[in-house]
N, CA and C atoms as an extended XYZ file, in Angstrom:
339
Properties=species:S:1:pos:R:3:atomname:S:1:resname:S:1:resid:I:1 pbc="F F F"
N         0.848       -1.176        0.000 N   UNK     1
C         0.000        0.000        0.000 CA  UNK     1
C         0.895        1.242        0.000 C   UNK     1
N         0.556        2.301       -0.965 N   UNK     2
C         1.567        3.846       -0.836 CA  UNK     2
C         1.229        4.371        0.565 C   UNK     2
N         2.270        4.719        0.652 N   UNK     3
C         2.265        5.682        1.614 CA  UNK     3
C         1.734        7.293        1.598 C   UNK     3
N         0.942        8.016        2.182 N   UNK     4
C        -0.467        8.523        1.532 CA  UNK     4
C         0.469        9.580        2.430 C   UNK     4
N         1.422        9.867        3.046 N   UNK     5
C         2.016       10.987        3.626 CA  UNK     5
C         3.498       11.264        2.951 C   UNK     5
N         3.300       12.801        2.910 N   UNK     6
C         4.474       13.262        2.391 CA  UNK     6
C         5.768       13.138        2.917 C   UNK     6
N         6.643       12.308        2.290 N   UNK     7
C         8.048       12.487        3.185 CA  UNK     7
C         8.881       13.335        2.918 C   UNK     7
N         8.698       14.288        1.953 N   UNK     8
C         9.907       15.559        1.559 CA  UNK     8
C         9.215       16.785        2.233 C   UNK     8
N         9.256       17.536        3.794 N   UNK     9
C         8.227       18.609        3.966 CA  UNK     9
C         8.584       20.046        3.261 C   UNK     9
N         7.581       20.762        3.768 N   UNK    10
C         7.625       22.030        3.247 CA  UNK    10
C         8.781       22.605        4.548 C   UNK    10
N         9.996       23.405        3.147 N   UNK    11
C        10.809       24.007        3.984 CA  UNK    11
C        10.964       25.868        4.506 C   UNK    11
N        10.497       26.461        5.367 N   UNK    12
C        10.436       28.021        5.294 CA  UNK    12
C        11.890       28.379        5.964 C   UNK    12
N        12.096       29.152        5.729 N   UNK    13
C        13.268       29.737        6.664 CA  UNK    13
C        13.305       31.139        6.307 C   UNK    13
N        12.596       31.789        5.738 N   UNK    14
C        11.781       33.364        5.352 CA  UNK    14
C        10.130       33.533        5.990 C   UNK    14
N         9.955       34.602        6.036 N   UNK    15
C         8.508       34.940        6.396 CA  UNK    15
C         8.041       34.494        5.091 C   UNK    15
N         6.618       34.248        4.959 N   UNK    16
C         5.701       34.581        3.843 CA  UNK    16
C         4.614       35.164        4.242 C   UNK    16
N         4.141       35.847        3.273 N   UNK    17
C         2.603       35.771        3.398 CA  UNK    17
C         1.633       35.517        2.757 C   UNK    17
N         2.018       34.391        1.849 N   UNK    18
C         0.541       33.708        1.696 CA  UNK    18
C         1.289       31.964        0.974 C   UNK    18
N         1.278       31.163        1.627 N   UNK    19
C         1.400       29.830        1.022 CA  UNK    19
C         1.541       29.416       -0.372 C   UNK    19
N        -0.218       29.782       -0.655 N   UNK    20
C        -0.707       29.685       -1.931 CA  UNK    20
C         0.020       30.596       -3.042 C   UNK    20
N        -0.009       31.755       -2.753 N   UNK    21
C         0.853       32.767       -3.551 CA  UNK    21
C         2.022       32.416       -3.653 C   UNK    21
N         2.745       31.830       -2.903 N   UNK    22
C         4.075       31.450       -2.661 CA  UNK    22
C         4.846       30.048       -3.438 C   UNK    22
N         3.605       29.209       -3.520 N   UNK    23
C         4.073       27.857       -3.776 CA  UNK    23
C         3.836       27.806       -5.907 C   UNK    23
N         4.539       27.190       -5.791 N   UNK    24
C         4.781       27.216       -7.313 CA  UNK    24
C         4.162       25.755       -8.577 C   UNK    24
N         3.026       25.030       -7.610 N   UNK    25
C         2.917       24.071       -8.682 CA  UNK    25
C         1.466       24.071       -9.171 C   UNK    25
N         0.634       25.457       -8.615 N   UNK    26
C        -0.426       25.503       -9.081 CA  UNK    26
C        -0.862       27.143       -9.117 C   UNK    26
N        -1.171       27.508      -10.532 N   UNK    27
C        -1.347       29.164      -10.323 CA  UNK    27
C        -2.275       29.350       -9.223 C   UNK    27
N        -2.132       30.755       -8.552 N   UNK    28
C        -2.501       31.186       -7.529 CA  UNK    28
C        -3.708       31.333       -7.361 C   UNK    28
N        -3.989       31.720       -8.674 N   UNK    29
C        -6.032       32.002       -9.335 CA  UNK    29
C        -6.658       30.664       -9.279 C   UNK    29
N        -5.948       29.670       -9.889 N   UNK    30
C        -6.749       28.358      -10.346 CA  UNK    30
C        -7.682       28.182       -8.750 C   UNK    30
N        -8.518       27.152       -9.867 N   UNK    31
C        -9.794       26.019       -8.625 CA  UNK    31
C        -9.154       25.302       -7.953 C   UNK    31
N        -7.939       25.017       -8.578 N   UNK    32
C        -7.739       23.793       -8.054 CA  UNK    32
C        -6.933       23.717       -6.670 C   UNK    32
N        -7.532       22.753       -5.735 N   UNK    33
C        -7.760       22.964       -4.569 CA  UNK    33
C        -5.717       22.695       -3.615 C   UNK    33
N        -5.344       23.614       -2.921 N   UNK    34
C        -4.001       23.010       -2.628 CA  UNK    34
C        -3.932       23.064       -1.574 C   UNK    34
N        -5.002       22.683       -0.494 N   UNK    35
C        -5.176       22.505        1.270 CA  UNK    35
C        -3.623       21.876        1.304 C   UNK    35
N        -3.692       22.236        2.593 N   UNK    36
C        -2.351       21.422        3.223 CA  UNK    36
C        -2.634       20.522        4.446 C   UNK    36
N        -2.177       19.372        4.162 N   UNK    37
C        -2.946       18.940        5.376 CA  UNK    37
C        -1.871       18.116        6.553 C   UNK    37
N        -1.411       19.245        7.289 N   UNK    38
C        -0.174       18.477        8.130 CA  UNK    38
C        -0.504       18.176        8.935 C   UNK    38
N         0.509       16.905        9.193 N   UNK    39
C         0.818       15.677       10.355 CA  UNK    39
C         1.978       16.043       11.283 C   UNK    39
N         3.108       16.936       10.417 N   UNK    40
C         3.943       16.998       11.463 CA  UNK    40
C         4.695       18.379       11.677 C   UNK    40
N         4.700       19.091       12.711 N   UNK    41
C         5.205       20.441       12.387 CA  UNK    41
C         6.782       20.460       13.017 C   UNK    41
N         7.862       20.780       12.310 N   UNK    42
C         8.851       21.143       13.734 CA  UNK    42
C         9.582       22.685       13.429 C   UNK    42
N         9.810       23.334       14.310 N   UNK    43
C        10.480       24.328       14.378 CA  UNK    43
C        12.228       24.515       14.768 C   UNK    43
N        12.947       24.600       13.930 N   UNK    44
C        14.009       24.180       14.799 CA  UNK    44
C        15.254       25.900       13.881 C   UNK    44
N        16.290       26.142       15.022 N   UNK    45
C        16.990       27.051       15.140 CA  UNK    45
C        18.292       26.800       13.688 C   UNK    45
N        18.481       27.774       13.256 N   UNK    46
C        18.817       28.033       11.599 CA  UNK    46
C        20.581       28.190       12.571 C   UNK    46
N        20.536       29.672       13.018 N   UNK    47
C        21.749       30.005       13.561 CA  UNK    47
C        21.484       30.502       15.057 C   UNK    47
N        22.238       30.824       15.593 N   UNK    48
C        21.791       31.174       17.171 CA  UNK    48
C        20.476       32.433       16.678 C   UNK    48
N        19.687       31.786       17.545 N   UNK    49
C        18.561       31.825       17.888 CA  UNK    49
C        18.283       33.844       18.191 C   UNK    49
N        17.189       34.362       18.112 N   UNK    50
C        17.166       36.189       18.551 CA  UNK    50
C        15.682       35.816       19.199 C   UNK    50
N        15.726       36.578       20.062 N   UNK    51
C        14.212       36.464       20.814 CA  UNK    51
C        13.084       36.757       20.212 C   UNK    51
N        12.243       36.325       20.253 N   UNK    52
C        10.790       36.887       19.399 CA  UNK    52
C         9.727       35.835       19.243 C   UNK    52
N         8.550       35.403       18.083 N   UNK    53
C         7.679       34.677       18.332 CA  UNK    53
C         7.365       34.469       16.773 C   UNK    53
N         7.348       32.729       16.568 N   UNK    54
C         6.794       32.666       14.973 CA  UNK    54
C         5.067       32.384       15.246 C   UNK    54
N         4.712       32.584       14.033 N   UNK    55
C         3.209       32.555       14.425 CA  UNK    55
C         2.721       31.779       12.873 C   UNK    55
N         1.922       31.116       12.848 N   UNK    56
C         1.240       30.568       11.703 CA  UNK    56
C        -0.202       31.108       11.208 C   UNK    56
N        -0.822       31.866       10.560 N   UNK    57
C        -2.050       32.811       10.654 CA  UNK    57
C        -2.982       31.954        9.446 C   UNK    57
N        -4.352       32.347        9.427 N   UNK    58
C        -4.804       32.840        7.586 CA  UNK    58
C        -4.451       34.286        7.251 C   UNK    58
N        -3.853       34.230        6.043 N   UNK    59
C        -3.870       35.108        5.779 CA  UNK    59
C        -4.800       36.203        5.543 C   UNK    59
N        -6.331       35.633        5.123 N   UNK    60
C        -7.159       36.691        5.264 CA  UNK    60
C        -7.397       37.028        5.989 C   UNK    60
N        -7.575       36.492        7.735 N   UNK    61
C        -7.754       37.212        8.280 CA  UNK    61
C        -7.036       37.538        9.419 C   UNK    61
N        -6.334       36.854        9.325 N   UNK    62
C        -4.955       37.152       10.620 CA  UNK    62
C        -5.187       35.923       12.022 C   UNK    62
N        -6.532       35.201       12.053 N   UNK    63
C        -6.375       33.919       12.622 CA  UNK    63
C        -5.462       32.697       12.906 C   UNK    63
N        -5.303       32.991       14.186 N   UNK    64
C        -3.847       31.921       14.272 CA  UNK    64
C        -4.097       30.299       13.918 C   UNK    64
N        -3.461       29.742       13.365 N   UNK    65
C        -3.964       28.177       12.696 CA  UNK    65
C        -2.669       27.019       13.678 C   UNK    65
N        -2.201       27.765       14.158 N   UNK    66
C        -1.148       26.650       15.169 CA  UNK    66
C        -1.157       28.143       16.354 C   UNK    66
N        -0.863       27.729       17.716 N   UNK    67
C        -0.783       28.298       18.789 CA  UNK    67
C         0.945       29.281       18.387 C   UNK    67
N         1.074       30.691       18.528 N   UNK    68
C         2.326       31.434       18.656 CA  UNK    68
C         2.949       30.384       19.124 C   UNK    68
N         5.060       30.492       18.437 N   UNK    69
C         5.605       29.572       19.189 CA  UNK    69
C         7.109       30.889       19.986 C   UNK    69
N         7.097       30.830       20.512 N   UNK    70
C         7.810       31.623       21.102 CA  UNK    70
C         9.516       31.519       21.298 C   UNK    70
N        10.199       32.062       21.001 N   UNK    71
C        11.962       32.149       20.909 CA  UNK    71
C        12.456       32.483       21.699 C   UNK    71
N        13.383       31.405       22.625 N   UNK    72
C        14.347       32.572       23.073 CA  UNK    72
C        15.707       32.964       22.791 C   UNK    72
N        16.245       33.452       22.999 N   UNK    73
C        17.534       34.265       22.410 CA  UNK    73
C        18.305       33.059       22.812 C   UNK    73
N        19.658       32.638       21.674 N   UNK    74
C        20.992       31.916       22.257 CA  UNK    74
C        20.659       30.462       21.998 C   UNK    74
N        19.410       29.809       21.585 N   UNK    75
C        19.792       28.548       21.392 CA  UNK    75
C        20.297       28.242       20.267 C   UNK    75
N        21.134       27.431       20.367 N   UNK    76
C        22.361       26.739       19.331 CA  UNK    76
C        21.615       26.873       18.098 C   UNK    76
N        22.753       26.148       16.694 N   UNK    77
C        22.088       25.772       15.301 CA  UNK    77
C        21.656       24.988       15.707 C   UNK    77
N        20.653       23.889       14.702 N   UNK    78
C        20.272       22.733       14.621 CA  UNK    78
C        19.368       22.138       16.304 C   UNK    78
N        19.484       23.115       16.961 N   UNK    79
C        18.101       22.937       17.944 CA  UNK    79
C        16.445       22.811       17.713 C   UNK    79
N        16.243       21.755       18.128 N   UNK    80
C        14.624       21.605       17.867 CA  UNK    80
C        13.755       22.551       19.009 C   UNK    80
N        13.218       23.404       18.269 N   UNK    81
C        12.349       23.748       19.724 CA  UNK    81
C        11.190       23.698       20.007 C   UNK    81
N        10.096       23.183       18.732 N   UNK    82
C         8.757       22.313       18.811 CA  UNK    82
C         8.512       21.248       18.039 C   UNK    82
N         8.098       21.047       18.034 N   UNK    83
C         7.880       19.187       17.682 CA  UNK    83
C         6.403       19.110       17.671 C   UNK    83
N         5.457       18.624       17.140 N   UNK    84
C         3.789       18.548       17.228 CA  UNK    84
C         3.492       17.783       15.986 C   UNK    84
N         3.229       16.569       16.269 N   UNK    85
C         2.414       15.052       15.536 CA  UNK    85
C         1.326       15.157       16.057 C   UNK    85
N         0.142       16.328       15.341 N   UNK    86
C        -0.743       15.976       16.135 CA  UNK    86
C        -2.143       14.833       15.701 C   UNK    86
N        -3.123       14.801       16.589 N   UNK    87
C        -3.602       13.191       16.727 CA  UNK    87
C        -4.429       13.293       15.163 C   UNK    87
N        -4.802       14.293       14.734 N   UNK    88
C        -5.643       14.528       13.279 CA  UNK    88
C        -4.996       15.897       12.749 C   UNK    88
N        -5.058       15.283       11.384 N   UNK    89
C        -4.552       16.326       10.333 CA  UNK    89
C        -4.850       18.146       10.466 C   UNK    89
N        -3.942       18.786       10.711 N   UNK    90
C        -4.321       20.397       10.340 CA  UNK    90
C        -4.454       20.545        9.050 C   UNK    90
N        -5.727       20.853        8.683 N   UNK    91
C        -5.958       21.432        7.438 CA  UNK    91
C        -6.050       22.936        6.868 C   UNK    91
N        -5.138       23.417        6.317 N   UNK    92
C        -4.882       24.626        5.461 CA  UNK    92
C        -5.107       24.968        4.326 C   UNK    92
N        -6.013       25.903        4.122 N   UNK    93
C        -6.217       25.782        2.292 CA  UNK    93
C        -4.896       27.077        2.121 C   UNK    93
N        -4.635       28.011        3.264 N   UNK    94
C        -3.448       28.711        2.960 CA  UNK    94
C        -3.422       29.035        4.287 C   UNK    94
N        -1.615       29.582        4.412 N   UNK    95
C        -1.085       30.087        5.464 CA  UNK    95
C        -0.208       30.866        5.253 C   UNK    95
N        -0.042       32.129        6.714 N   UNK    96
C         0.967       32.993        6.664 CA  UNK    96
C         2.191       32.713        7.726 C   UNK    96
N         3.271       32.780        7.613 N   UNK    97
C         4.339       32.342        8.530 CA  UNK    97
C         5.366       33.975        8.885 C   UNK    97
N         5.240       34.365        9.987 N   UNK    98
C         6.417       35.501       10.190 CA  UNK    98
C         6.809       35.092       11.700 C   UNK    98
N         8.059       35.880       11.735 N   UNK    99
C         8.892       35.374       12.630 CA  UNK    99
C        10.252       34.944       12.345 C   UNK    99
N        10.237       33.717       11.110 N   UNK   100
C        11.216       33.104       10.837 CA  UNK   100
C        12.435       33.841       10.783 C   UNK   100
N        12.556       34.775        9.823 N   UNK   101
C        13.501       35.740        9.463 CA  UNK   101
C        14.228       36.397       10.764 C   UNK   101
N        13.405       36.587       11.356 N   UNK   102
C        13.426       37.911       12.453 CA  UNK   102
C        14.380       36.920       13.781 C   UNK   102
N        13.480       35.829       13.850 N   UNK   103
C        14.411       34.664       14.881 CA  UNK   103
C        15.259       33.188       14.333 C   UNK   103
N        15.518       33.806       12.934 N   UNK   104
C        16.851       32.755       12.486 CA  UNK   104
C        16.463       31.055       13.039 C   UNK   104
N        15.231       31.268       12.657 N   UNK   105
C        14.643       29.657       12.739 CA  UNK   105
C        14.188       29.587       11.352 C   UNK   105
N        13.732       27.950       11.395 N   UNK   106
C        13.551       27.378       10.051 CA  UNK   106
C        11.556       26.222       10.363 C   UNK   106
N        10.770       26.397       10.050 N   UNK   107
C         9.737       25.523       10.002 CA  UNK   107
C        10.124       24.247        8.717 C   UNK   107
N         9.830       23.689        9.615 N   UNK   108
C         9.274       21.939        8.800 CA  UNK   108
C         7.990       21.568        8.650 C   UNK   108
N         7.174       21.163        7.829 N   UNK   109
C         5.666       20.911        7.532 CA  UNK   109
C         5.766       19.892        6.794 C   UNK   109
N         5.124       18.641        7.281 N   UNK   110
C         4.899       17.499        6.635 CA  UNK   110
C         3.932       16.985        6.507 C   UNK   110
N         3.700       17.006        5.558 N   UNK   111
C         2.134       17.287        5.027 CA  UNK   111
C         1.406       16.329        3.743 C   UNK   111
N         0.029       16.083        3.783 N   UNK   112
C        -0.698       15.183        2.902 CA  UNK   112
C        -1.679       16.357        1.728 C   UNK   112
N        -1.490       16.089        0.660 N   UNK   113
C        -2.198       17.425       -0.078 CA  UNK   113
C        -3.174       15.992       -0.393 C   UNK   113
């Protein structure tokens, strides 16, 4: 049986603001539908770490779609600092990500379209 989950995730290590606008395998206008539907989120530190907070939104309306994750200053590269398999799929038809830039972290999204 395939395996019905993505094993290559979505990689950010920039702000965006808008997923859909952002991602490149379906024009931005089209019907066609490009939910995201993640299983696994992790957040982990790019270069030492700057204090601040990433946040995951809709973009239309500024609704948070994962809980703020919060930074603190000085943790190492290659530090994990959230981790969340959660028990049913988050579904996204789009998302906004800021923070990243600002606190030299990187999001992981592993995800079922």
């Amino acid at each position: 049986m395939a395996n019905l989950y993505n094993q290559m995730p979505i990689q950010l290590d920039t702000d965006i603001a808008s997923y859909r606008a952002a991602q490149t395998l379906v024009a931005p206008t089209s019907n066609v539908p490009t939910n995201v539907n993640v299983w696994k989120l992790v957040l982990q530190v790019n270069a030492t770490s700057v204090a601040g907070t990433v946040t995951i939104t809709k973009p239309s309306d500024g609704t948070n779609l994962f809980p703020p994750m919060p930074v603190a200053a000085g943790a190492t590269a290659g530090s994990i600092l959230y981790l969340d398999e959660p028990n049913s799929l988050m579904n996204w038809a789009d998302f906004a990500v800021t923070g990243l830039t600002a606190t030299s972290t990187r999001l992981w999204l592993w995800y079922r379209s």
